[in-house]
TILO-107391 format. One record per residue (C-alpha): x, y, z; residue in one letter; residue number from 0. Coordinates in nm, 3 decimals, always signed. Each point is the difference from the previous one (the first is absolute). Layout:
BEGIN
(atom (X, Y, Z), A, NUM)
...
end
This chain:
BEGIN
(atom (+10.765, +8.157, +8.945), X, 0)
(atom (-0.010, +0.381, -0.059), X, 1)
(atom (-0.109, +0.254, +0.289), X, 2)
(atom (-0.023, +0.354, -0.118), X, 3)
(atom (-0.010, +0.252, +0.317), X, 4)
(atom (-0.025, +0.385, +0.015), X, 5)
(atom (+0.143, +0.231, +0.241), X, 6)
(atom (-0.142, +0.218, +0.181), X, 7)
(atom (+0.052, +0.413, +0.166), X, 8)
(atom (+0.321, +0.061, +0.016), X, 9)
(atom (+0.140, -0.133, -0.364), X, 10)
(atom (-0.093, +0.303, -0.171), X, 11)
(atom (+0.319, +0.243, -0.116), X, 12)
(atom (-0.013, +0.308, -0.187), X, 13)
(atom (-0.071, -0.029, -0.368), X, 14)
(atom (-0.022, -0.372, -0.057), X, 15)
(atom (-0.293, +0.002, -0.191), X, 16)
(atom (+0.156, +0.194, -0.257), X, 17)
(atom (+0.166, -0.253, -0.193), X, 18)
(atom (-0.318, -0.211, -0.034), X, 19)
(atom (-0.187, +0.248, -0.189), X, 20)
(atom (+0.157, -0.069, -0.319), X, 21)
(atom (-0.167, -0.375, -0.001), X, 22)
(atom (-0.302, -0.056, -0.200), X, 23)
(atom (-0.274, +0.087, +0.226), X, 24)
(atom (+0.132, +0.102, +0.290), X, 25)
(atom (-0.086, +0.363, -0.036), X, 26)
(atom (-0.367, -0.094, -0.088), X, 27)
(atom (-0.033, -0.218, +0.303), X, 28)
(atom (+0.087, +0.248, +0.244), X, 29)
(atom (-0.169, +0.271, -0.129), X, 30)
(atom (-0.342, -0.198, +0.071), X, 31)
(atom (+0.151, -0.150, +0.270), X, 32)
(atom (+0.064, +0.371, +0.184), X, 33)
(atom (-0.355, +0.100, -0.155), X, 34)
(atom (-0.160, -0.302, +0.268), X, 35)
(atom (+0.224, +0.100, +0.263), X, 36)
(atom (-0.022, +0.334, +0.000), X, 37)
(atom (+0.371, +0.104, -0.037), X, 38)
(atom (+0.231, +0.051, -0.254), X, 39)
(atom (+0.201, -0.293, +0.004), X, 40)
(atom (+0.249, +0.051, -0.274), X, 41)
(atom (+0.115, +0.347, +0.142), X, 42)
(atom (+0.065, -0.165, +0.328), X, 43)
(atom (+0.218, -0.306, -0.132), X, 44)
(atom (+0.211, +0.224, -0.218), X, 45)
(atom (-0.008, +0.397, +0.096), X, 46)
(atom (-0.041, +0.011, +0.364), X, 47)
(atom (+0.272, -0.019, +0.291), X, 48)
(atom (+0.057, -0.237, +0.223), X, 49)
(atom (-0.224, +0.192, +0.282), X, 50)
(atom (-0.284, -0.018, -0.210), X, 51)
(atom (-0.049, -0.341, -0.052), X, 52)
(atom (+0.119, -0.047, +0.327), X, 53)
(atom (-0.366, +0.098, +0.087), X, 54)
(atom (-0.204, -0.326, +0.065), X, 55)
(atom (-0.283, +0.100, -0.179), X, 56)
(atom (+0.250, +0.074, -0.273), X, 57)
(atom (+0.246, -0.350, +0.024), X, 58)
(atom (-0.308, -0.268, +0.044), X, 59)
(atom (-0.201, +0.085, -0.360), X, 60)
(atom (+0.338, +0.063, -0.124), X, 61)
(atom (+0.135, -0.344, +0.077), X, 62)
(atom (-0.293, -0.149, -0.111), X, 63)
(atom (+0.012, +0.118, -0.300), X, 64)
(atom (+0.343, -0.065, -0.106), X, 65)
(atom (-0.041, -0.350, +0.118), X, 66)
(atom (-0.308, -0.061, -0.234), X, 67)
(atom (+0.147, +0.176, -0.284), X, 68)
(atom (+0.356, -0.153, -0.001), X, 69)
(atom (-0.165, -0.374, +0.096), X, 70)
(atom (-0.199, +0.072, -0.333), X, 71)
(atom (+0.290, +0.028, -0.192), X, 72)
(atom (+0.107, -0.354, +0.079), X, 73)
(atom (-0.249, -0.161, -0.193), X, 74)
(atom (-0.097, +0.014, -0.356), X, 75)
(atom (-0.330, -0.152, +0.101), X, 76)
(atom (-0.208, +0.117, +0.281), X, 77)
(atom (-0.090, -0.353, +0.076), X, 78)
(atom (+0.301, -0.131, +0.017), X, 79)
(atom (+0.082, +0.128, +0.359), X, 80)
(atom (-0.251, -0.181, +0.125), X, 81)
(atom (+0.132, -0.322, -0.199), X, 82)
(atom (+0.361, +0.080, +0.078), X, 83)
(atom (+0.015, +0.142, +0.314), X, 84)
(atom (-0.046, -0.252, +0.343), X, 85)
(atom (-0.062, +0.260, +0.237), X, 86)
(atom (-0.030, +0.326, +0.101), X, 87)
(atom (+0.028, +0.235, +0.277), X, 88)
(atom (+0.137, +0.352, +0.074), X, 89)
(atom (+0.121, +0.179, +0.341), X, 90)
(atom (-0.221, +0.228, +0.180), X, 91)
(atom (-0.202, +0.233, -0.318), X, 92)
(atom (+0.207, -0.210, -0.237), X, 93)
(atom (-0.296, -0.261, +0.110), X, 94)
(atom (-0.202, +0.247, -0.224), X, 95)
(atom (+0.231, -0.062, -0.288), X, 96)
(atom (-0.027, -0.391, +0.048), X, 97)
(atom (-0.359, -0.002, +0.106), X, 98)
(atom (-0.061, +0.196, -0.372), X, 99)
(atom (+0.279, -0.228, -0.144), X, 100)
(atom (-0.201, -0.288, +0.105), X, 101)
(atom (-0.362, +0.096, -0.157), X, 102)
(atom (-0.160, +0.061, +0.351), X, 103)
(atom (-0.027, +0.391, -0.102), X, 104)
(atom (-0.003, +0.235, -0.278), X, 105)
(atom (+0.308, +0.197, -0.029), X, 106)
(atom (-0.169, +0.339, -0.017), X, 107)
(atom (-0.210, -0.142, +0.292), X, 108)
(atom (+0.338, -0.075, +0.183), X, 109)
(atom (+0.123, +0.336, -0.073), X, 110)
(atom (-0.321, +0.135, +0.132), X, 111)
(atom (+0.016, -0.148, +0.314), X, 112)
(atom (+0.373, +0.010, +0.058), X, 113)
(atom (-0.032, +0.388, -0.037), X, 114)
(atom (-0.313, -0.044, +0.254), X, 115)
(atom (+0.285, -0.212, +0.262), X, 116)
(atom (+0.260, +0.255, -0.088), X, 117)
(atom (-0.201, +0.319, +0.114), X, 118)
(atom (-0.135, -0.202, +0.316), X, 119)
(atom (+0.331, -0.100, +0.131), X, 120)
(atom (+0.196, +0.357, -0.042), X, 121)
(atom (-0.344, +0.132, +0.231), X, 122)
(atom (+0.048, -0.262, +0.204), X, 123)
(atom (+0.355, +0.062, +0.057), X, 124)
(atom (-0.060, +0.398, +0.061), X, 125)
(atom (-0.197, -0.115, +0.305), X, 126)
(atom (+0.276, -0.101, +0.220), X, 127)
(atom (+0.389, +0.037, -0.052), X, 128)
(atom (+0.122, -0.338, -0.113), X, 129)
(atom (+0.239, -0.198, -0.201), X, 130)
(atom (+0.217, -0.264, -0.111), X, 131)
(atom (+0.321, -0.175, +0.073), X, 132)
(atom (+0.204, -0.235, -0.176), X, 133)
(atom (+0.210, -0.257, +0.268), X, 134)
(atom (+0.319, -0.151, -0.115), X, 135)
(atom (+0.056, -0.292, +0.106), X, 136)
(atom (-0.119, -0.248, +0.279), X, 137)
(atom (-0.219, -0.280, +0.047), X, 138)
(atom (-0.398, +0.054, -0.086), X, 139)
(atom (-0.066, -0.234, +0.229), X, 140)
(atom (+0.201, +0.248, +0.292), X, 141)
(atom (-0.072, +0.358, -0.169), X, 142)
(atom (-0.393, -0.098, -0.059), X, 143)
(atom (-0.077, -0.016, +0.415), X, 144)
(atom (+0.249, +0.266, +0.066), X, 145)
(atom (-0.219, +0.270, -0.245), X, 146)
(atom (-0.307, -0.126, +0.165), X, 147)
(atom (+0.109, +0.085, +0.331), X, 148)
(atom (+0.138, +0.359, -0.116), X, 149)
(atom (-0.357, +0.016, -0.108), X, 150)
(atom (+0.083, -0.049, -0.373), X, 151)
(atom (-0.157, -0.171, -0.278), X, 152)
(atom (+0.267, -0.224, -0.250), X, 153)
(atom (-0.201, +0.118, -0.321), X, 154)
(atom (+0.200, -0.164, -0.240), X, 155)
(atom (+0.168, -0.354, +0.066), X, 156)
(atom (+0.167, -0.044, -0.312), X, 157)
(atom (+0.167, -0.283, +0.041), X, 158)
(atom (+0.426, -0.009, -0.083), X, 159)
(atom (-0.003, +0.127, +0.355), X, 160)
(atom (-0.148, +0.338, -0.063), X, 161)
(atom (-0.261, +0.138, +0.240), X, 162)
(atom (-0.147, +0.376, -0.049), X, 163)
(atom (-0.152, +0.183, +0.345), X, 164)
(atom (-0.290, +0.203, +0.001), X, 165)
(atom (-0.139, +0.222, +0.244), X, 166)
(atom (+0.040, +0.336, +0.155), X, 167)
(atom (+0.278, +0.219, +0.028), X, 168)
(atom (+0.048, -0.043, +0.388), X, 169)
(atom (-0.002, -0.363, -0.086), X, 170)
(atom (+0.245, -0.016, -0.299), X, 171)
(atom (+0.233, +0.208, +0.242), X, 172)
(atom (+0.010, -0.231, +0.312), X, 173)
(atom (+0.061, -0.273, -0.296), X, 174)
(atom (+0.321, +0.184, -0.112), X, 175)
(atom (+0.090, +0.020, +0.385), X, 176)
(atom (-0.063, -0.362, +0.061), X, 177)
(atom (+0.039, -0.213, -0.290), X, 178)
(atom (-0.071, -0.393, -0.010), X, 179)
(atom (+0.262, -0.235, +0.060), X, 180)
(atom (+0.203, -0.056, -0.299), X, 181)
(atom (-0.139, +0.301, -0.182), X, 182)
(atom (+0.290, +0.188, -0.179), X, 183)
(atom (-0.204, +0.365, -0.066), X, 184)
(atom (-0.324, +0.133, -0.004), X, 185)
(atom (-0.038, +0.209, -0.347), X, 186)
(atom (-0.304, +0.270, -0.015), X, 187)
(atom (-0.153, -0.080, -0.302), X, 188)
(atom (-0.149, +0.334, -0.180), X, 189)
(atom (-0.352, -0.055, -0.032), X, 190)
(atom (-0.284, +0.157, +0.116), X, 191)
(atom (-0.161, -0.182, +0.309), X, 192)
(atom (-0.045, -0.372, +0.159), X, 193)
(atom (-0.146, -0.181, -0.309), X, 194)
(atom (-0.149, -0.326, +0.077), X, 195)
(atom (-0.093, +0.073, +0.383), X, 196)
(atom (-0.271, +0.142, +0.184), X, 197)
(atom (+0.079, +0.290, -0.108), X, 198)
(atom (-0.154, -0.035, -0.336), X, 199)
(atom (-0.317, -0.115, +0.188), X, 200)
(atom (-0.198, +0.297, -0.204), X, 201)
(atom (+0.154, -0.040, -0.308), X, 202)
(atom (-0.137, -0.373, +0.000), X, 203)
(atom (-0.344, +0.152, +0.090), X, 204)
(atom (+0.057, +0.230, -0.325), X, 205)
(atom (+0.110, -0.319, -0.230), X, 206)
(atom (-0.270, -0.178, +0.119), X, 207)
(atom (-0.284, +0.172, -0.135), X, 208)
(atom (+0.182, +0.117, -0.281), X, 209)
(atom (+0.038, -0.376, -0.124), X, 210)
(atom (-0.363, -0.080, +0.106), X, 211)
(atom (-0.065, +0.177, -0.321), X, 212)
(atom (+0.279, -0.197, -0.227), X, 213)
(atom (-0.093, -0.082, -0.344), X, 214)
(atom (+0.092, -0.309, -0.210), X, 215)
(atom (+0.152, -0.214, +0.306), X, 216)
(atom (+0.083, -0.375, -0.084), X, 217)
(atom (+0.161, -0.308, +0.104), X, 218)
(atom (+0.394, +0.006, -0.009), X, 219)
(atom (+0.080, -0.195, -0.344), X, 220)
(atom (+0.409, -0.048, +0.164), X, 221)
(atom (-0.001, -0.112, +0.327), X, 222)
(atom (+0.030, +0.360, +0.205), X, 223)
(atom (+0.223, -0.035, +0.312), X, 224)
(atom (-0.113, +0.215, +0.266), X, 225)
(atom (+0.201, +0.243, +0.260), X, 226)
(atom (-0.178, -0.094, +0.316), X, 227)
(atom (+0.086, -0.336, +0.049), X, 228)
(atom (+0.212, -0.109, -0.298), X, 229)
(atom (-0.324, -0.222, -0.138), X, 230)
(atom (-0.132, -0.013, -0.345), X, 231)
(atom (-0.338, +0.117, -0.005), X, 232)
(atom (-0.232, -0.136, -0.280), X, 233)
(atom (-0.351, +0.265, +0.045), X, 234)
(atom (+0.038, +0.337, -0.146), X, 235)
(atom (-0.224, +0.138, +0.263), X, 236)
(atom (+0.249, -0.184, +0.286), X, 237)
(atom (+0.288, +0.177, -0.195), X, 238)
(atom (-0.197, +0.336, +0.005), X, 239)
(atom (-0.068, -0.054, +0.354), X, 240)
(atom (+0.339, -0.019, +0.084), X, 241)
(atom (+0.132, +0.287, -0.187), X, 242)
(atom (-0.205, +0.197, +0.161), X, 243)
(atom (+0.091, -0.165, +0.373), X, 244)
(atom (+0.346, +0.036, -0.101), X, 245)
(atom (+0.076, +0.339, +0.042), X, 246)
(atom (-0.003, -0.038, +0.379), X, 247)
(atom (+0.147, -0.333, -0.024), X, 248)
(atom (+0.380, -0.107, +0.024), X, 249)
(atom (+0.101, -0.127, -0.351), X, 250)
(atom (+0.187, -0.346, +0.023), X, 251)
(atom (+0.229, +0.004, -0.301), X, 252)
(atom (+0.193, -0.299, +0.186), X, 253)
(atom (-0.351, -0.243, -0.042), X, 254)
(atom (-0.040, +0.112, -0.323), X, 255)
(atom (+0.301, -0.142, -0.129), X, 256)
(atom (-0.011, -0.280, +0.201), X, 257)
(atom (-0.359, -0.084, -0.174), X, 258)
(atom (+0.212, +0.079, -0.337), X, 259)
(atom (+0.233, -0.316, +0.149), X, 260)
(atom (-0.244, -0.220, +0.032), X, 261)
(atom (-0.148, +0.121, -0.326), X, 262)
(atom (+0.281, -0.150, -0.159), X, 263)
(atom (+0.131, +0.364, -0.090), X, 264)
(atom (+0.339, -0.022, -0.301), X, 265)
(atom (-0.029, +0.349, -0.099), X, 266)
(atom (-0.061, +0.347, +0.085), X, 267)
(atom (-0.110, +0.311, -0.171), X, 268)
(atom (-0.055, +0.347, +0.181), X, 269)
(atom (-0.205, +0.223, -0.186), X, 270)
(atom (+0.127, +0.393, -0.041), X, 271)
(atom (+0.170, +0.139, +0.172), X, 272)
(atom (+0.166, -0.319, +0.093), X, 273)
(atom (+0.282, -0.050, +0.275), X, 274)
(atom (-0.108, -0.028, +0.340), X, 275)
(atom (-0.222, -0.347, +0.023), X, 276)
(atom (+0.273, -0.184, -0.258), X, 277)
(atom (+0.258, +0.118, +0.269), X, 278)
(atom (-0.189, -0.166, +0.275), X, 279)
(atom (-0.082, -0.335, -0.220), X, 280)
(atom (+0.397, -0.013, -0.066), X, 281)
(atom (+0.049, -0.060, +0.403), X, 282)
(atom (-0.326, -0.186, +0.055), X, 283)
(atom (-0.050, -0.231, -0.298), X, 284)
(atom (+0.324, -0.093, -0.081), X, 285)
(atom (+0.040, -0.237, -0.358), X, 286)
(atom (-0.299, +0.207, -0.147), X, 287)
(atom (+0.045, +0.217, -0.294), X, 288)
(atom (-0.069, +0.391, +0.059), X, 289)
(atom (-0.030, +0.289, -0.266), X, 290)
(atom (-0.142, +0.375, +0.082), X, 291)
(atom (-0.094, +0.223, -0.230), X, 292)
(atom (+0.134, +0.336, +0.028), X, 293)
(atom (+0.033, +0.107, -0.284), X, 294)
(atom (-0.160, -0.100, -0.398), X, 295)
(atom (+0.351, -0.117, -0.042), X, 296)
(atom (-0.085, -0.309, +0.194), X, 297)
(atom (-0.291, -0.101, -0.148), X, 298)
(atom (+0.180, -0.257, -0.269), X, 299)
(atom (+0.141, -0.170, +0.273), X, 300)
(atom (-0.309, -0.028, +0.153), X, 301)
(atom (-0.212, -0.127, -0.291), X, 302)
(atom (+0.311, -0.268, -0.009), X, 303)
(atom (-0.041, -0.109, +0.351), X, 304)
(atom (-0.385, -0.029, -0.056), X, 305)
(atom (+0.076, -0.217, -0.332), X, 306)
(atom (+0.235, -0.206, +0.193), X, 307)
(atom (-0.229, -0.037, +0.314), X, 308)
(atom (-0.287, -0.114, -0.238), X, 309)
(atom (+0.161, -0.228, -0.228), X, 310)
end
């Protein structure tokens, strides 16, 4: 069975759109695509600098994007994901991208809200100085109390034994001074606040009514594996629901794939730009079959593990 799964902030580098510009509709697609989201996507995946689309309300439409365009690309048939693909789900936005994927939302309604999420979570971040931190190391079952009682939320349990602490600055610093048992290093992660926290309590407020008035939403047509709690989630308005809850949310990566165990889960495809969830299957879901697309170059090897998944 094939899961396809899209990253999310953080994957974007410098330039890497530029390469898959010179596939058959890919230029078209993001033109209109930038044209519902208000920004111009195809300067920001191949022009700007790495500070740019650093910017969260640059990275999350960006992301998006790339994952729809590039999962597009895989298929000669648009209905053939749906026939070929066993599930889907994507980490933090990349839920967008698989949400989309999935038939729940249009893409240039994705791209409209995921703009929406972007601009709500960079004001949400100005409010208070916050941040991230990567911990190295350690037992979740140790380092999740011990960030609790530093007053810190685990935003990310990603399963592989990777855990990502959110809160403020104060916080992340008496964290570096007092690490978890078993924790090797704390890392500072370069983003721009506490995502999925309290912290974004306004920018779920903002999402909110923005997807109140979302056009065209439908059931999932692949089953659509959700962040909160790793389950598969069958109502489009349930999976709209929870992207919106999300933002303040802790993602659980580590559920997620163990719903993609029980799913029966043989192979693996990240969408563009690829790397970072195929890295964490390798450790978690050992046996299964990973590919991530990072370039058009792997796109033939792609379309061969689909062929061979769905023979």
């Amino acid at each position: 069975m094939l899961v396809l799964v899209a990253p999310g902030q953080g994957a974007q580098t410098p330039g890497f759109l530029t390469e898959w510009l010179d596939l058959p509709g890919v230029r078209g697609a993001l033109e209109a695509w930038s044209d519902a989201a208000g920004i111009d996507l195809i300067r920001y995946g191949t022009e700007a600098d790495a500070e740019e689309i650093r910017d969260t309300a640059v990275a999350q439409p960006l992301l998006v994007a790339a994952g729809m365009v590039s999962a597009s690309l895989l298929f000669e048939d648009p209905a053939d994901l749906p026939r070929k693909v066993g599930a889907l789900a994507g980490h933090s936005v990349g839920e967008f991208t698989a949400a989309s994927l999935a038939g729940v939302l249009p893409h240039e309604e994705a791209l409209r809200l995921v703009r929406t999420r972007g601009l709500a979570m960079a004001q949400a971040a100005a409010v208070t100085e916050t941040g991230m931190a990567a911990l190295l190391g350690g037992d979740p079952a140790v380092t999740v109390p011990h960030l609790e009682k530093l007053g810190l939320t685990p935003a990310n349990i990603n399963g592989a034994g990777q855990i990502v602490a959110a809160g403020t600055k104060e916080q992340l610093a008496a964290l570096e001074a007092d690490k978890p048992e078993g924790v090797r290093k704390v890392v500072a992660l370069k983003v721009a606040g506490a995502f999925h926290t309290h912290h974004m309590a306004p920018a779920v407020e903002t999402l909110a009514k923005a997807a109140a008035d979302a056009r065209g939403t439908g059931d999932p047509k692949v089953t659509y594996v959700s962040n909160k709690d790793g389950q598969a989630v069958a109502a489009g308005a349930e999976v709209l629901e929870r992207l919106v809850g999300q933002v303040a949310n802790p993602v659980r990566w580590d559920l997620c794939m163990e719903t993609f165990k029980e799913l029966g889960v043989t192979a693996l495809i990240e969408v563009c730009p690829g790397g970072t969830l195929t890295g964490l299957a390798k450790r978690a879901l050992p046996g299964v079959k990973t590919l991530a697309l990072k370039s058009p170059a792997d796109l033939d090897a792609a379309r061969e593990l689909i062929a061979e998944q769905s023979a």
